[in-house]
C-alpha positions as semicolon CSV with decimal commas, in nm:
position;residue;x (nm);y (nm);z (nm)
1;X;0,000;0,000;0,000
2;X;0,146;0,324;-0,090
3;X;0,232;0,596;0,146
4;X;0,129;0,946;0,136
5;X;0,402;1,155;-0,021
6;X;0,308;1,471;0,179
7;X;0,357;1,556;0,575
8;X;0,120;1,709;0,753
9;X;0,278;1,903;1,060
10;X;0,358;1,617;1,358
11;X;0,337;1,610;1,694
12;X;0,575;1,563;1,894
13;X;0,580;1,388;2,238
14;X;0,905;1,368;2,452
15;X;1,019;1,102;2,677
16;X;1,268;1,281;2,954
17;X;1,564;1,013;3,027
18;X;1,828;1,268;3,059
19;X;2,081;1,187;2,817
20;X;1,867;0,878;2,680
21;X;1,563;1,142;2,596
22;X;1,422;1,142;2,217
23;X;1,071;1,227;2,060
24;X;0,809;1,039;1,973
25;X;0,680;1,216;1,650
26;X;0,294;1,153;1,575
27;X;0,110;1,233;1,205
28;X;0,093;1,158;0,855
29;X;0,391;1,067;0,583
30;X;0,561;1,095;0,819
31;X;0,761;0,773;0,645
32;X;0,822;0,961;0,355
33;X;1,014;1,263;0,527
34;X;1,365;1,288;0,622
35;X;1,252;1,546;0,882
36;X;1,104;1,257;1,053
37;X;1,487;1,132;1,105
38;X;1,631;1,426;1,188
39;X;1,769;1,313;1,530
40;X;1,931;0,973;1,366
41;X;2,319;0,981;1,387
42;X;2,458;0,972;1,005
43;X;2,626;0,631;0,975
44;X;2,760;0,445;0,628
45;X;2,510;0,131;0,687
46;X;2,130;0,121;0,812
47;X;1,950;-0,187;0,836
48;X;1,546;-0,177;0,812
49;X;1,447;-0,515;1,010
50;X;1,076;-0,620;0,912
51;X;0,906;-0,859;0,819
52;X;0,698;-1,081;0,537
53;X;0,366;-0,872;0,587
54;X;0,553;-0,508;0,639
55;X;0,825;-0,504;0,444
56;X;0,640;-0,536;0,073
57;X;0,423;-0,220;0,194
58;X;0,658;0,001;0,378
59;X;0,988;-0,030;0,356
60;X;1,115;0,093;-0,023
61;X;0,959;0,400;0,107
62;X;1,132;0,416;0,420
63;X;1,483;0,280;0,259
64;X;1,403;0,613;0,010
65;X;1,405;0,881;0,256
66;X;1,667;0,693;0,458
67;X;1,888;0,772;0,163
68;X;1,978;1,085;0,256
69;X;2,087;1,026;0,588
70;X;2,301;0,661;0,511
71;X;2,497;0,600;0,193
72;X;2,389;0,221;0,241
73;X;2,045;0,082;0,358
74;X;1,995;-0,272;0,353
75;X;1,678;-0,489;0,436
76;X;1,612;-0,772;0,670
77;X;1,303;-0,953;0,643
78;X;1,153;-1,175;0,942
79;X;0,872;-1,406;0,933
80;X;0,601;-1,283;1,119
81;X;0,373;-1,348;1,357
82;X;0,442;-1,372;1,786
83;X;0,526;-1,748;1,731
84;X;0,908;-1,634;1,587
85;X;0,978;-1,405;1,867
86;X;1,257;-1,637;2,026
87;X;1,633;-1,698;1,959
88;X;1,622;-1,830;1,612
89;X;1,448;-1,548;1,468
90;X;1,661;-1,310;1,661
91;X;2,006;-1,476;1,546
92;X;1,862;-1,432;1,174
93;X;1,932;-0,987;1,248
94;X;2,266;-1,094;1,400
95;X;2,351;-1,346;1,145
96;X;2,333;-1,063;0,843
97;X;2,465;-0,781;1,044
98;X;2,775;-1,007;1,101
99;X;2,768;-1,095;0,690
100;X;2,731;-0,766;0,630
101;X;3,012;-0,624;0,854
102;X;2,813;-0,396;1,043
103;X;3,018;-0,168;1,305
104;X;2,893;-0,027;1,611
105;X;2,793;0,289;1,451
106;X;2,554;0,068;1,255
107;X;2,189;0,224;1,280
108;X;1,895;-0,039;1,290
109;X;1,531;0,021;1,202
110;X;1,258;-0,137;1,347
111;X;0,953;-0,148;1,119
112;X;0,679;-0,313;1,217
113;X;0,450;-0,439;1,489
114;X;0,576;-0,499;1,864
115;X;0,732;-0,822;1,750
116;X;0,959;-0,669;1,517
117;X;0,991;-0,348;1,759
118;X;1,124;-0,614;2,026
119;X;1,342;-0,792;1,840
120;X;1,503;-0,501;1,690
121;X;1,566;-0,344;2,028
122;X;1,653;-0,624;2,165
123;X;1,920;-0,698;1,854
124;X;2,044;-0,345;1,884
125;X;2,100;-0,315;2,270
126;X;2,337;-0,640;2,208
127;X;2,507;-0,643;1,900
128;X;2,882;-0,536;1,973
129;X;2,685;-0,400;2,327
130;X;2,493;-0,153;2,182
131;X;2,412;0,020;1,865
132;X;2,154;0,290;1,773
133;X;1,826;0,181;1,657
134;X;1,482;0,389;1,551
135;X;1,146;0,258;1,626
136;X;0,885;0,303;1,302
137;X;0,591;0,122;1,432
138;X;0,312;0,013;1,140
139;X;0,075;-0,116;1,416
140;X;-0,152;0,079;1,630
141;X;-0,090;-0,155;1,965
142;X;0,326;-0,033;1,847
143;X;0,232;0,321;1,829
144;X;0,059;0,368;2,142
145;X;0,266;0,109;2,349
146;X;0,581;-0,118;2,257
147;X;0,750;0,116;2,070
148;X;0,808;0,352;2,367
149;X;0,976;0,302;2,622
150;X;1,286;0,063;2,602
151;X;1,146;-0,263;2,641
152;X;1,294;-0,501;2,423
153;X;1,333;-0,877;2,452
154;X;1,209;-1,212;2,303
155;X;0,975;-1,501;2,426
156;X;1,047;-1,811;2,579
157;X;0,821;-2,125;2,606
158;X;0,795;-2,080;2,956
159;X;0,754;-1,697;2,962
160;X;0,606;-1,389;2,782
161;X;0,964;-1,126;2,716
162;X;1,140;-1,332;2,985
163;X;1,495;-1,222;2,763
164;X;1,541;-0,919;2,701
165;X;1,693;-0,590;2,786
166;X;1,579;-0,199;2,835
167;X;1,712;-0,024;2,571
168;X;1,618;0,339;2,428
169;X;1,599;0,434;2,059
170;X;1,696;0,719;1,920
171;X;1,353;0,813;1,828
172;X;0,990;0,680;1,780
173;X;0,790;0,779;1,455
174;X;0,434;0,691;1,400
175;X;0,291;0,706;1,081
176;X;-0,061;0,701;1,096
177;X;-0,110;0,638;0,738
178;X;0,061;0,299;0,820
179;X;-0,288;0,196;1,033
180;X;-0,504;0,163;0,682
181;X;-0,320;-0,151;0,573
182;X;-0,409;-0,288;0,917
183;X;-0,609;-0,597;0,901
184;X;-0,971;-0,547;1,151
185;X;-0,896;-0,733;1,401
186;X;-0,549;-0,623;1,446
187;X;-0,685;-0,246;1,482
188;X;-0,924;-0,433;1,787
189;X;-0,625;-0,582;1,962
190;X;-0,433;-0,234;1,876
191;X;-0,779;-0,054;2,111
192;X;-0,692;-0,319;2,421
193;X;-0,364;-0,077;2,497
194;X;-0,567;0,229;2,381
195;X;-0,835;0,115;2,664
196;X;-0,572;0,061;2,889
197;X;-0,455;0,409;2,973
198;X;-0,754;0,466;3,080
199;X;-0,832;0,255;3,378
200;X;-0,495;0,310;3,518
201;X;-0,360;0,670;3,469
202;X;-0,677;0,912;3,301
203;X;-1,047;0,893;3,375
204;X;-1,113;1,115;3,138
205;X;-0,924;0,948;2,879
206;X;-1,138;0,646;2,957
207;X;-1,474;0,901;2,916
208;X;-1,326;1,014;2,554
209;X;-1,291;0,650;2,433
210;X;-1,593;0,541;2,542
211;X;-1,770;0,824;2,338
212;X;-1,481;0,776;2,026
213;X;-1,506;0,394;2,048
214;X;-1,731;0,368;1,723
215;X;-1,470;0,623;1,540
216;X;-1,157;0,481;1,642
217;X;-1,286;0,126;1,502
218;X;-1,384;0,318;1,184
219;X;-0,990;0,440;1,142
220;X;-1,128;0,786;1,169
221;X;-0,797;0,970;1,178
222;X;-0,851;1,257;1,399
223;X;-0,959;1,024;1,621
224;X;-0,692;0,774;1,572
225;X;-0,446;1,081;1,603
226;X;-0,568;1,185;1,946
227;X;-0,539;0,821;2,064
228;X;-0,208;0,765;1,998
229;X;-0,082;1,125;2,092
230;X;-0,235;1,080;2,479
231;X;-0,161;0,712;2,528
232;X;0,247;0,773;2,420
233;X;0,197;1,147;2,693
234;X;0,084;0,918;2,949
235;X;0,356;0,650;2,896
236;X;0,620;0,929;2,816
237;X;0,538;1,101;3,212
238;X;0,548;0,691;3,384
239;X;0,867;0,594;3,185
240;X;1,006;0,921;3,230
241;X;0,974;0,845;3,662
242;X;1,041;0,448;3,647
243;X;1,215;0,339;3,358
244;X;1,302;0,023;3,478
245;X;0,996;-0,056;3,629
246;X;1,095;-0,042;3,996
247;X;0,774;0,073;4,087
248;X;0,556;0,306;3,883
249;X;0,609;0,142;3,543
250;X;0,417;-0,185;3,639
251;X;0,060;0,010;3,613
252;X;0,136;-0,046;3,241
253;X;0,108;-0,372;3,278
254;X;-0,278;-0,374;3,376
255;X;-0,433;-0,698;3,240
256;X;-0,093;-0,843;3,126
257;X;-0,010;-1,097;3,385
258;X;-0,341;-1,287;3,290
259;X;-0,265;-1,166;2,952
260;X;0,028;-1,281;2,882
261;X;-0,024;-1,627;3,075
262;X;-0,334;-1,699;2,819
263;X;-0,044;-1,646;2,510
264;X;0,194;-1,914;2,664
265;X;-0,081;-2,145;2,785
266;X;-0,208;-2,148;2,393
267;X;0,064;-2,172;2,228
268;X;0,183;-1,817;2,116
269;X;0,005;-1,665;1,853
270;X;-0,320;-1,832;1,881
271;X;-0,427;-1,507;2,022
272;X;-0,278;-1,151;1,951
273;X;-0,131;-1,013;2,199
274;X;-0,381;-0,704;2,244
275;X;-0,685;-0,984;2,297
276;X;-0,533;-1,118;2,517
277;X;-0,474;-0,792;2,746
278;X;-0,818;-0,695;2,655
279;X;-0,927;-1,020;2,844
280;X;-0,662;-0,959;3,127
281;X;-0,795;-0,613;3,153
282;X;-1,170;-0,777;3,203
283;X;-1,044;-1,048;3,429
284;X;-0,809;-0,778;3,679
285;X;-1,109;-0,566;3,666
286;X;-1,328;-0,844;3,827
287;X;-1,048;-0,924;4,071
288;X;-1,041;-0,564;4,228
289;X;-1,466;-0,567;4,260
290;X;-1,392;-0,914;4,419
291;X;-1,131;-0,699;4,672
292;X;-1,402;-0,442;4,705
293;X;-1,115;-0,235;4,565
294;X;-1,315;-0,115;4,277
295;X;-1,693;-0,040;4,240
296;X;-1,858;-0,321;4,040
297;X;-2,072;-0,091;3,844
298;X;-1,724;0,071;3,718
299;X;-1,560;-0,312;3,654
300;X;-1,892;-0,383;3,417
301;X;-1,813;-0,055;3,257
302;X;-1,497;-0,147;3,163
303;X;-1,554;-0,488;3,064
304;X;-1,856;-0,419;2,866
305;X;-1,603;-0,113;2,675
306;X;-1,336;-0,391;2,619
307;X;-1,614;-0,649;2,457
308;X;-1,744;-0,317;2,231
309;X;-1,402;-0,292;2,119
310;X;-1,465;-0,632;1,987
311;X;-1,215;-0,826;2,227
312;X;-1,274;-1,134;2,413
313;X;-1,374;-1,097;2,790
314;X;-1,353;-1,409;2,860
315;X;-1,010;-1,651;2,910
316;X;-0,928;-1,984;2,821
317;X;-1,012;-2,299;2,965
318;X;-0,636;-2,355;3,082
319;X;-0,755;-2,452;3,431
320;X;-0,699;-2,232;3,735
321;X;-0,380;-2,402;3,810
322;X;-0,214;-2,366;3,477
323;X;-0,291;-2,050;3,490
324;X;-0,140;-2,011;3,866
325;X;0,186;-2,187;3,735
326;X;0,219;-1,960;3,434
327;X;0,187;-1,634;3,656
328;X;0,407;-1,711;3,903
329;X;0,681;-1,663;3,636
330;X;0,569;-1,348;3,562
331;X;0,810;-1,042;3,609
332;X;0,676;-0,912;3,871
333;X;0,636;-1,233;4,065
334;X;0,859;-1,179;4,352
335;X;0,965;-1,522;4,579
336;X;0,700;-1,679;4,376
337;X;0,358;-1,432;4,532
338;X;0,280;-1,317;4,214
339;X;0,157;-0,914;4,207
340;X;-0,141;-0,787;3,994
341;X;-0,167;-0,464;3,889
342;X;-0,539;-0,364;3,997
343;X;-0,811;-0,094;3,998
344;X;-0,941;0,146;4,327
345;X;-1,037;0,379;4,107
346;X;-1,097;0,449;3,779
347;X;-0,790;0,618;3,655
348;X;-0,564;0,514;3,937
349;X;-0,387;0,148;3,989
350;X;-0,230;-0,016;4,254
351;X;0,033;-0,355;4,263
352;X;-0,136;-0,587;4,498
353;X;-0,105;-0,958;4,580
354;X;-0,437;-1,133;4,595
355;X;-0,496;-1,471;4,753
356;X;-0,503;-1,764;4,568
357;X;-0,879;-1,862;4,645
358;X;-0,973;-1,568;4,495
359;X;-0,788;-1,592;4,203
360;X;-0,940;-1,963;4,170
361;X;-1,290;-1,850;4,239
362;X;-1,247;-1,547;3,941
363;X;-1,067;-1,783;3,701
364;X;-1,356;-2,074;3,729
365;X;-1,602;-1,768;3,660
366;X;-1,408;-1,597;3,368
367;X;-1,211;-1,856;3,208
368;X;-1,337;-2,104;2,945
């Protein structure tokens, strides 16, 4: 799908790391504008990393306006889906950067979804210990959430991005004209991280996708603009305070522990990534009623806003003690008492540890 050959003016959101700091620009063609790059360190070799569904839409244009900035731009090309997000898709980057002779002032590109966005990052912050790399996320679940922030890393069969590594790009640029080659139901699990922000940092936020819901699903762009602009704000200002998630940073991760235990009790890729947060979301939700942390008229909101977006609110029949095991190796387990990120307010989170009977008792409810 071609991109648009004209800019309009984008917005810019900044991430404050000191001397790791770097924009996040926001708008249209932007792909097609060496403006867009500005901030990129001029280096002989650049390396787009994609993959199979990407790469035949995207990345000519991007290796175009690259151009300017790197006398040599070469293309890798992953398979795709969350199923390759482990070693021997990650040794295919390091296999032609080695063929290639890239040095350390070697720039990488990662465009794509989150899967190419962590394996990029991930490549970058360990090849020769570091070398600069550029988020260009094509998805909307990138734009408004993997791409920022640092977190790179790769899958293992026992864990959701148990190997990894924080690592900052140089920059983040989100072309919205990317989002109209984006299949339907890839947009839906894009809204589970749009949702998201809500619940845990902006009530308000919450209010304005609950009224925008119908628009955002319809690609409308000003509406699709807005999204992406306050979710990467809201991430920006936590990151910017925690940015390796000692503390504040794990609010992000509302819905992911159940989440990301329904994507390794599957079989990765079964679901995306965004359904299953959206489910998480729905199933943490119900947790902090159960608590009587969180009203249970604003838990049915919520759930009933996830299932509009057209995501599944209800888990897997894994069995509640699969679904114990598989949490208990989740990152923010700690001496095996695994901690949820929950509601007591809409617009405010909390990490909590919840017994195991009630975790039982909601997973017999909600799951299967």
């Amino acid at each position: 799908m071609p991109v648009s050959s004209v800019s309009s003016a984008p917005e810019t959101v900044s991430i404050s790391l000191g001397e790791r700091s770097y924009p996040i620009r926001i708008g249209s063609g932007l792909l097609c504008s060496p403006d867009s790059f500005a901030d990129v360190p001029q280096a002989s070799l650049a390396v787009i990393v994609s993959n199979t569904t990407v790469a035949p839409l995207y990345a000519q244009a991007l290796r175009e306006t690259l151009l300017g900035q790197h006398r040599q731009v070469e293309l890798i090309t992953l398979p795709d889906g969350e199923s390759h997000k482990d070693w021997i898709t990650l040794n295919l980057i390091f296999d032609d950067l080695l063929a290639r002779g890239a040095d350390r002032k070697t720039v990488l590109y990662a465009l794509g979804g989150g899967v190419v966005g962590d394996m990029t990052g991930f490549a970058a912050a360990s090849y020769m210990r570091g070398v600069p790399f550029v988020q260009v996320p094509t998805t909307l679940l990138a734009q408004v959430d993997s791409s920022v922030g640092g977190k790179t890393g790769i899958n293992h069969p026992r864990g959701k991005n148990m190997i990894g590594a924080f690592y900052q790009p140089v920059c983040v640029v989100a072309d919205l004209d990317t989002l109209s080659s984006l299949p339907a139901r890839e947009l839906r699990a894009g809204l589970a991280e749009v949702i998201k922000y809500g619940p845990i940092a902006d009530a308000d936020f919450l209010d304005w996708i609950d009224t925008h819901l119908d628009e955002l699903l319809a690609r409308d762009a000003a509406a699709l603009r807005y999204a992406v602009r306050r979710c990467c704000e809201i991430k920006a200002s936590v990151v910017g305070q925690d940015e390796r998630e000692a503390g504040l940073r794990a609010i992000l991760n509302f819905g992911h522990t159940f989440g990301h235990a329904i994507e390794a009790g599957l079989g990765y890729g079964n679901w995306l990534h965004g359904e299953a947060v959206g489910c998480g979301m729905a199933i943490a939700a119900d947790v902090s009623a159960r608590l009587g942390l969180l009203a249970e008229n604003a838990a049915a909101r919520l759930t009933g806003l996830i299932e509009r977006a057209g995501l599944p609110v209800r888990g897997p029949a894994l069995g509640a003690e699969r679904y114990l095991q598989l949490m208990r190796l989740d990152k923010k387990a700690e001496a095996g008492e695994i901690k949820f990120v929950l509601l007591d307010a809409i617009g405010h989170a909390v990490l909590r540890g919840v017994p195991d009977d009630v975790l039982r008792r909601v997973l017999a409810s909600r799951c299967g």
